[in-house]
VORO-670653 format. One record per residue (C-alpha): x, y, z; residue in one letter. Coordinates in Angstrom, 3 decimals. Layout:
<roke><X>X</X><Y>Y</Y><Z>Z</Z><code>A</code></roke>
...
This chain:
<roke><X>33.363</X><Y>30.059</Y><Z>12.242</Z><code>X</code></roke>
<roke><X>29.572</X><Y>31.306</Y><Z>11.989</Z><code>X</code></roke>
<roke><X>29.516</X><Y>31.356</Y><Z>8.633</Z><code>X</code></roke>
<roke><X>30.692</X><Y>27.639</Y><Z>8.540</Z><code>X</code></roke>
<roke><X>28.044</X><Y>26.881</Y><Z>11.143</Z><code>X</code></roke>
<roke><X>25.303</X><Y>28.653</Y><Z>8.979</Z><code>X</code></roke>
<roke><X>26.631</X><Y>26.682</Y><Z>5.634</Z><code>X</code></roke>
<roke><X>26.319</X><Y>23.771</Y><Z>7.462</Z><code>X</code></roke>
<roke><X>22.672</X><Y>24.767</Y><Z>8.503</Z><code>X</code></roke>
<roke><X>21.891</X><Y>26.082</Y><Z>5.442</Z><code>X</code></roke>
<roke><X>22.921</X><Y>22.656</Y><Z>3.381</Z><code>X</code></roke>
<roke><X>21.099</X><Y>20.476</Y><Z>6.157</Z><code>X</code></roke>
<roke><X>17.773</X><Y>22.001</Y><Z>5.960</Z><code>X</code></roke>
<roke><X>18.548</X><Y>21.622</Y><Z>2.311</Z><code>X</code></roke>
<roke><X>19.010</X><Y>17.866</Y><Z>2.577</Z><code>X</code></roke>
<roke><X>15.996</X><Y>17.971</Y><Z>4.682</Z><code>X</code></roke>
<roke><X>13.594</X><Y>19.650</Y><Z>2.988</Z><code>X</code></roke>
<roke><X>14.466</X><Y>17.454</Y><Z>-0.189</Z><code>X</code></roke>
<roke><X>13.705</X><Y>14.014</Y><Z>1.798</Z><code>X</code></roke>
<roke><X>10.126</X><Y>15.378</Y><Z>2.503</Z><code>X</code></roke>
<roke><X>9.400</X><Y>16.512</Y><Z>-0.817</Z><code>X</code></roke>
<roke><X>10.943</X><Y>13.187</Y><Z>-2.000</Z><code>X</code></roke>
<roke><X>8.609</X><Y>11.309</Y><Z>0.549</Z><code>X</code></roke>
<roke><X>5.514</X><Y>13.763</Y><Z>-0.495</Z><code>X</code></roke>
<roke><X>6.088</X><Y>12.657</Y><Z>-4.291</Z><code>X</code></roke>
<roke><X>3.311</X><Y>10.157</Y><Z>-5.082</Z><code>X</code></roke>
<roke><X>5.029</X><Y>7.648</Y><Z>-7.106</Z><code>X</code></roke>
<roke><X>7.269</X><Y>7.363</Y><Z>-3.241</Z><code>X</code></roke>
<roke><X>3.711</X><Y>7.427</Y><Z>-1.611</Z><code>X</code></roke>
<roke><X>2.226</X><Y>4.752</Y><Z>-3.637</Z><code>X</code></roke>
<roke><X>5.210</X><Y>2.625</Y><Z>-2.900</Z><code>X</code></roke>
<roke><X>5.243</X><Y>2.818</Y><Z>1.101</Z><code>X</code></roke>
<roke><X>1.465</X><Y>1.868</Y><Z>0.410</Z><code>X</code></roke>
<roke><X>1.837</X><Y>-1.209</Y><Z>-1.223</Z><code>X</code></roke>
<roke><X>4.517</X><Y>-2.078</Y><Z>1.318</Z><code>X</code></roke>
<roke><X>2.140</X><Y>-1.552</Y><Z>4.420</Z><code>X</code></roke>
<roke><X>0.005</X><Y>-4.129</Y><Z>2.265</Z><code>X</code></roke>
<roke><X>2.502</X><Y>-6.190</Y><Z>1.376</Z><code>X</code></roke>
<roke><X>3.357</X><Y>-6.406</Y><Z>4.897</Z><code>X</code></roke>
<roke><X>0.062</X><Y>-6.648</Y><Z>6.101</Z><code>X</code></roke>
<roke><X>-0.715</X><Y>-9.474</Y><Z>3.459</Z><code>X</code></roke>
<roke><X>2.740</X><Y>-11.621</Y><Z>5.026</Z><code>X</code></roke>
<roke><X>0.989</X><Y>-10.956</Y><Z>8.531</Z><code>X</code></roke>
<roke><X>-2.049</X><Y>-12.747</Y><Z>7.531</Z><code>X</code></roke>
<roke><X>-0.627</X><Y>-15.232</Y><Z>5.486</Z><code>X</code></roke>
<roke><X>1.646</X><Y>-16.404</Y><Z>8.156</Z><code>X</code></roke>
<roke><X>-1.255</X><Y>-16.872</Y><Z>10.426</Z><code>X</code></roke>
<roke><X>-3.735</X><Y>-18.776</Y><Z>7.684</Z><code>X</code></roke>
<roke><X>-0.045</X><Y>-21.354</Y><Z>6.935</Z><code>X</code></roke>
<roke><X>0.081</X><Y>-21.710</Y><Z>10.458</Z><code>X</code></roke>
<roke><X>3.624</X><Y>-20.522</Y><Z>10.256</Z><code>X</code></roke>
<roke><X>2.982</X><Y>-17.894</Y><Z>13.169</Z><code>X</code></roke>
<roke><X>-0.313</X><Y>-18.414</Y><Z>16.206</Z><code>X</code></roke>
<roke><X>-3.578</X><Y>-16.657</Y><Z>15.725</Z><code>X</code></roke>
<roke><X>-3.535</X><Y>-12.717</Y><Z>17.027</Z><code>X</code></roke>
<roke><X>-6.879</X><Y>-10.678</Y><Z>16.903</Z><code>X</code></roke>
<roke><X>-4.670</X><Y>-7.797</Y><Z>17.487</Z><code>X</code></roke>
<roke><X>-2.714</X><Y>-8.211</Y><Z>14.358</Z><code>X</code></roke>
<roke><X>-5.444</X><Y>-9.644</Y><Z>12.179</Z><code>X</code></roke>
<roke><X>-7.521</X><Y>-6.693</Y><Z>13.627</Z><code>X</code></roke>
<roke><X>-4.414</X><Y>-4.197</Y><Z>12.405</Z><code>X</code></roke>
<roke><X>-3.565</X><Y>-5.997</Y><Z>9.048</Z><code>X</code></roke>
<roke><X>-7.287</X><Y>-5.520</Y><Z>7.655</Z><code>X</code></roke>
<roke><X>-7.373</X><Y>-2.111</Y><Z>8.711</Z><code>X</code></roke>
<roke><X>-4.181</X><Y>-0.966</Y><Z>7.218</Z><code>X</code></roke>
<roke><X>-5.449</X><Y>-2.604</Y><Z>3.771</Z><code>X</code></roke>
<roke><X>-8.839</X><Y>-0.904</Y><Z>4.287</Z><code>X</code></roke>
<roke><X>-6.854</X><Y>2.408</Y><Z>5.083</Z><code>X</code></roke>
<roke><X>-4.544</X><Y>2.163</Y><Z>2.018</Z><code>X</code></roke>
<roke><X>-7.482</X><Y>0.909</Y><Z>-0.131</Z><code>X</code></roke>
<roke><X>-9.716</X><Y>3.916</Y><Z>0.033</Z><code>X</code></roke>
<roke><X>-6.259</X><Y>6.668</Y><Z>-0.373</Z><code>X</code></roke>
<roke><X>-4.375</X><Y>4.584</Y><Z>-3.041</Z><code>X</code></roke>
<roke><X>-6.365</X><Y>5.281</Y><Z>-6.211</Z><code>X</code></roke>
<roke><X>-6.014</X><Y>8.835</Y><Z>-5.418</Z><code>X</code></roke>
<roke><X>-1.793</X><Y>8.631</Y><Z>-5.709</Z><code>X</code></roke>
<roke><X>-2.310</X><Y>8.764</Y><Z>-9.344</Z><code>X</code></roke>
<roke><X>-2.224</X><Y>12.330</Y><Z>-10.461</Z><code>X</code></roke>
<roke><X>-1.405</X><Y>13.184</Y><Z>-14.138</Z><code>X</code></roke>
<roke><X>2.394</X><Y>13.690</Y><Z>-14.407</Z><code>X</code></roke>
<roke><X>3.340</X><Y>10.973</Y><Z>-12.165</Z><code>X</code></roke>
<roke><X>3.221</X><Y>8.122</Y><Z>-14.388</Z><code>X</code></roke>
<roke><X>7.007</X><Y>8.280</Y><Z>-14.655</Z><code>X</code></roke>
<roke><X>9.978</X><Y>8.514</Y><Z>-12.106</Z><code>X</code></roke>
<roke><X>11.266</X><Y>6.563</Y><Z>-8.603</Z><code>X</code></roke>
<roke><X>11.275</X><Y>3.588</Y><Z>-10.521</Z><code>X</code></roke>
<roke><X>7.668</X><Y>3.214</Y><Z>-10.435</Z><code>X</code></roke>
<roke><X>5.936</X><Y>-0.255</Y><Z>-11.516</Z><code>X</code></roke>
<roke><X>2.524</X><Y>1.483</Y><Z>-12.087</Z><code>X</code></roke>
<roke><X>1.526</X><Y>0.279</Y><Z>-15.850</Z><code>X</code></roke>
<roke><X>0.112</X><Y>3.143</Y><Z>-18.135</Z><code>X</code></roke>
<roke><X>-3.307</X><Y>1.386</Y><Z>-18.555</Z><code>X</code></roke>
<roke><X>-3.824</X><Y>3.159</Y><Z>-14.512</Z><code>X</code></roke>
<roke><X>-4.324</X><Y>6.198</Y><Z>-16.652</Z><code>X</code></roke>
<roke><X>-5.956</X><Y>5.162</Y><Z>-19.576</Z><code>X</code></roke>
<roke><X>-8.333</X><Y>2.920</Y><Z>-17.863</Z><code>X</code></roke>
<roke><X>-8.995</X><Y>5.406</Y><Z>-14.649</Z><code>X</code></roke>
<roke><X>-12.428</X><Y>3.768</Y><Z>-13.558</Z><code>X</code></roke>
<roke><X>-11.622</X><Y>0.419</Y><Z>-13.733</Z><code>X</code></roke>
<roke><X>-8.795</X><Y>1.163</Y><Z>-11.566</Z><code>X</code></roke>
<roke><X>-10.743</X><Y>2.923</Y><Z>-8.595</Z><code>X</code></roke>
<roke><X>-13.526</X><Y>0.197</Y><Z>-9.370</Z><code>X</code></roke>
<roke><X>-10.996</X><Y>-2.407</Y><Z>-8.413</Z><code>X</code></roke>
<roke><X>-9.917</X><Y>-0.673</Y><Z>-5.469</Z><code>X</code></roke>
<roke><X>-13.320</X><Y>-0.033</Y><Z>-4.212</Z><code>X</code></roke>
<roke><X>-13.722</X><Y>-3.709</Y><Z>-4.049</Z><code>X</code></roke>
<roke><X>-10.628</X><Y>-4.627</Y><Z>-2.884</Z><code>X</code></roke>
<roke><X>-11.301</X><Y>-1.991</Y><Z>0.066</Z><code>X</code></roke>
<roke><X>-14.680</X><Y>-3.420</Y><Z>0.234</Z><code>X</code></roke>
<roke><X>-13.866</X><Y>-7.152</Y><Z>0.589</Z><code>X</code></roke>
<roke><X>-11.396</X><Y>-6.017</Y><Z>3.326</Z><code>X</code></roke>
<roke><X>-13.873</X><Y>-4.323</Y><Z>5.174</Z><code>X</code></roke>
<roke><X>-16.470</X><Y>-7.100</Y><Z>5.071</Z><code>X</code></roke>
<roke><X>-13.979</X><Y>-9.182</Y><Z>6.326</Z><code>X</code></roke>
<roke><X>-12.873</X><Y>-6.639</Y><Z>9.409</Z><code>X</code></roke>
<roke><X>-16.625</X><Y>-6.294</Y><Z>10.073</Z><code>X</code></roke>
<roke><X>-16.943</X><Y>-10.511</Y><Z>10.813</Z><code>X</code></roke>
<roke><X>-13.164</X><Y>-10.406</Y><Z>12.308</Z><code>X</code></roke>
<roke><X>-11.963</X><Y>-13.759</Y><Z>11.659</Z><code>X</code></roke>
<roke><X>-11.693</X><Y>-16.669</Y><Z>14.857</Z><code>X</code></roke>
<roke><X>-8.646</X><Y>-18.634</Y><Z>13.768</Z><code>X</code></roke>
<roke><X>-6.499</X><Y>-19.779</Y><Z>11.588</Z><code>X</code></roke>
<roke><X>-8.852</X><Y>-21.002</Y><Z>9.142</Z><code>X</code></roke>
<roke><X>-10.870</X><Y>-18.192</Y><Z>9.414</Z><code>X</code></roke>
<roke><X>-8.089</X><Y>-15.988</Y><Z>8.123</Z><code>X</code></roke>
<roke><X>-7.150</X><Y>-18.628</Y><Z>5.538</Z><code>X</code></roke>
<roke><X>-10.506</X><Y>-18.053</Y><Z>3.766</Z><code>X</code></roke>
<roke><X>-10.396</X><Y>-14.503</Y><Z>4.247</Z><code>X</code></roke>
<roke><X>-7.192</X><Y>-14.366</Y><Z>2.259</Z><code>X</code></roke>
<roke><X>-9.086</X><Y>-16.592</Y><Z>-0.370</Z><code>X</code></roke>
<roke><X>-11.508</X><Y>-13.273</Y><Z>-0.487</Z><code>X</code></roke>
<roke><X>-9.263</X><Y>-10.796</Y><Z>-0.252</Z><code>X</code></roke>
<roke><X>-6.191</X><Y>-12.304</Y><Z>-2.400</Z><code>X</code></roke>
<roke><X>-7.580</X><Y>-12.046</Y><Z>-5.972</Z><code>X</code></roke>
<roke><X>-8.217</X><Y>-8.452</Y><Z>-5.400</Z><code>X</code></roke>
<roke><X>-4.760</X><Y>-7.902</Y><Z>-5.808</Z><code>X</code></roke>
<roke><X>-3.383</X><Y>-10.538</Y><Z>-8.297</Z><code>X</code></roke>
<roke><X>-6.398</X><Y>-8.926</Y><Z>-10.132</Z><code>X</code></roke>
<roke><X>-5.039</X><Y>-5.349</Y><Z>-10.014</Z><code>X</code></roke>
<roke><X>-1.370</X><Y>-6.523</Y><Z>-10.383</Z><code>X</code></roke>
<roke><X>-1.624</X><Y>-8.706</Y><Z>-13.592</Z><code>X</code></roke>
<roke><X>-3.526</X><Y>-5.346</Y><Z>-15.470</Z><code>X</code></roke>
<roke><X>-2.365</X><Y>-2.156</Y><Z>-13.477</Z><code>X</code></roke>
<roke><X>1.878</X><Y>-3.364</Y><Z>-12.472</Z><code>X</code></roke>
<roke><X>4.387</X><Y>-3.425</Y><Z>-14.787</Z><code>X</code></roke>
<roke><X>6.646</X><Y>-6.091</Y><Z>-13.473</Z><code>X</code></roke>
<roke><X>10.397</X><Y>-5.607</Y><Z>-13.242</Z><code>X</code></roke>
């Protein structure tokens, strides 16, 4: 009976210890990053169509979760992990290194302009996006490989 119970111990620290090494990996890091953008990006949006009210809070929170992920996601890029977790980072990250972390800069940057002047209303978000949406269609049509 211990010996069961110390299997089963054994096997779920196992199982455990393999979901945060899986989680640490950067091509699963880079992903969760994009989705807090993603997600951020849908927050805005909804407020600049008019589809949800105007929230300070959340417009506050969206631009600083972009700024966050902004200044760490150029750094989830280490040789080796150009491959694996069915990852839609193109090659050219690698091969063209500074223009990457150039385009990040100012995508960060634009975000953080924008959280300095914290946008009113609804419109005022709409022409934040208009600032802060090429930034990524930018990075996307060079540095994702779309599947």
């Amino acid at each position: 009976m211990k010996l069961r119970i110390l299997a089963t111990a054994a096997a779920l620290a196992i199982i455990g210890v393999s979901a945060v090494v899986a989680a640490d990996e950067p091509q699963v890091v880079r992903a969760q990053m994009m989705k807090k953008v993603g997600g951020a990006m849908g927050a805005l949006s909804g407020i600049a169509k008019g589809e949800k009210p105007y929230d300070a809070d959340v417009v506050k929170t969206s631009l600083t979760t972009m700024s966050e992920v902004a200044k760490a996601f150029p750094e989830q890029f280490p040789a080796g992990s150009e491959t694996g977790h069915d990852t839609e980072a193109s090659p050219k990250i690698w091969e063209q290194t500074d223009d990457f972390k150039a385009k990040a800069a100012k995508f960060g940057s634009d975000v953080d302009a924008v959280l300095a002047n914290l946008p009113a209303d609804q419109a005022g978000v709409g022409a934040a996006l208009g600032t802060i949406g090429p930034n990524c269609g930018g990075c996307h049509e060079v540095y994702r490989v779309k599947k």
